[in-house]
C-alpha angles and dihedrals in degrees: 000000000000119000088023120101139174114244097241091203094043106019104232131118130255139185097234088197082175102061103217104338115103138167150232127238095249085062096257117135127225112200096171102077122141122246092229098086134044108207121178114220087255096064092036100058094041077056097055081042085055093050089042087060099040089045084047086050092050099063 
């Protein structure tokens, strides 16, 4: 099934119509991610979430 991947953190599937390129909420796009790991948008934007509070806890 090309273009289609398994969320290695959830589980479900997802059509990754970007092929390794994914983005951030904010719209910016990251190209340089590594093969090792499938993320749907969905975990992946709940990580960048996660990094935004312990930044803000940083602080």
């Amino acid at each position: 099934m090309e273009g289609y991947c398994m969320c290695d953190v959830c589980g479900s599937i997802y059509h990754n119509v970007m092929m390794k390129k994914l983005c951030t909420p904010e719209g910016e796009c990251i190209t340089d991610v590594p093969e090792m790991i499938d993320i749907c948008p969905d975990c992946f934007e709940k990580f960048c979430n996660w990094i935004k509070i312990v930044k803000e806890e940083t602080k």
